[in-house]
Every structure is written in C-alpha cells, then in structure tokens.
N, C-alpha and C positions, 0 to 999 in steps of 0.2 A: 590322721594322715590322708593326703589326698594323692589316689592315685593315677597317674599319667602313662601308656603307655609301658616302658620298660622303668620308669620313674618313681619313685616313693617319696613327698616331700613331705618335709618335719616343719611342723610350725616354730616359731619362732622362742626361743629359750629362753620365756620368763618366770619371774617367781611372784609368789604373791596370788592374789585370790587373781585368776582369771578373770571371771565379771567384771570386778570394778576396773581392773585394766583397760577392757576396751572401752569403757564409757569415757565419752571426749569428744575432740574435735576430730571427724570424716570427708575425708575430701570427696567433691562430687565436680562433675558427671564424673562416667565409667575413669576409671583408674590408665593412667598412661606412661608408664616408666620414664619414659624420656622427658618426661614435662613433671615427673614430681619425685624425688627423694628424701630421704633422713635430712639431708644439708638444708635440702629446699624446702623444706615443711618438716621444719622439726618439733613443730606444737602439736604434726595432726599424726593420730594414731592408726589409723582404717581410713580402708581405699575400697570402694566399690568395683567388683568387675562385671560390666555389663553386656549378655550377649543376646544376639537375637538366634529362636530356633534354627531357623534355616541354614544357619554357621553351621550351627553345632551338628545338626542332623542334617542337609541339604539332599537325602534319598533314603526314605525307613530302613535302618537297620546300620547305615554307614556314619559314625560319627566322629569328627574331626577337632579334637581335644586343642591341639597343639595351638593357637593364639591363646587360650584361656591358659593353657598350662606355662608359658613361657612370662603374661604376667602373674599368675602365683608366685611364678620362682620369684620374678623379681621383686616381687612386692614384699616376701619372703626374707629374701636379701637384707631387705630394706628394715626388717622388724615390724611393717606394719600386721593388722590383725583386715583380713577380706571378707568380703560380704558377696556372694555373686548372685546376682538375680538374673534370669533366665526367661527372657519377654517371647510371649506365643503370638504375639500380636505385633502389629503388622507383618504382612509378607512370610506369616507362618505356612507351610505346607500344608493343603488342602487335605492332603491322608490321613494327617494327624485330628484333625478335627472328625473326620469321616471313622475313623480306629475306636473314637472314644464317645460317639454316637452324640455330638455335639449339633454338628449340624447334618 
C-alpha cells in the first residue's frame, strides 16, 4: 500500500505470480496520465514516476506528496504496475547533502 496523505492506495488486482507480471514493456520518460492509458498503451505494463528532490522536500522537514500521489492513482486506475525514482541531483537542496555529510 502506498500511502498519501489521508489516502491508502491498493495496487492493482491481479492474479498470477506478481514477478513475471511486471516483466514487459515500460513506458518511459516519467509517466503522464494524460499522454498514456490502458486504450493507448495497452502492450505496456509499467510506467515510471519520476521526481526530483526539491518537489518532493522543497524545505527539510516539509514534504509535498500530492503530484506523485495523483499519478499513482492514476496509473493505478489504469492497472499499470510503477517504478518511482527519486533524483537528488540537480537542483537538490544544499541541506540535504550538508545533513548527510556529503559534501
């Protein structure tokens, strides 16, 4: 389950060994609801969601979910299976590197 907020989502209700399920075709770049569905890509399984730090944390301590969690749903929706990676690089917060005695 991943959770959002007041939110709880359920992955998508299949049967069958999971593993082999996701192995397939992945849409790339970062995943975009309005530019891909079941109708429109109904070969491809997995949709990457791509965010950078700063989104996500943009002041240590305050973290702003809500675009990553609005495409889970949808992607969700959609039965695909996601992948989200989480880029520190570029234009990562300088605190975060200084927190974790990086630089």
């Amino acid at each position: 389950n991943v959770i959002g907020g007041d939110r709880i989502l359920q992955p998508p209700n299949l049967t069958g060994d999971r593993e082999k399920k996701a192995f397939g075709v992945w849409s790339w770049p970062s995943y975009d609801p309005s530019t891909l569905d079941r109708r429109l890509g109904p070969n491809v399984i997995g949709v990457p969601i791509i965010a950078h730090w700063r989104s996500v944390e943009p002041v240590r301590g305050v973290y702003k979910w809500d675009h990553i969690i609005s495409k889970i749903e949808a992607a969700v929706e959609s039965a695909f299976y996601v992948s989200l990676m989480l880029w520190i690089s570029p234009g990562t917060p300088q605190w975060l590197f200084n927190e974790i005695g990086f630089i």
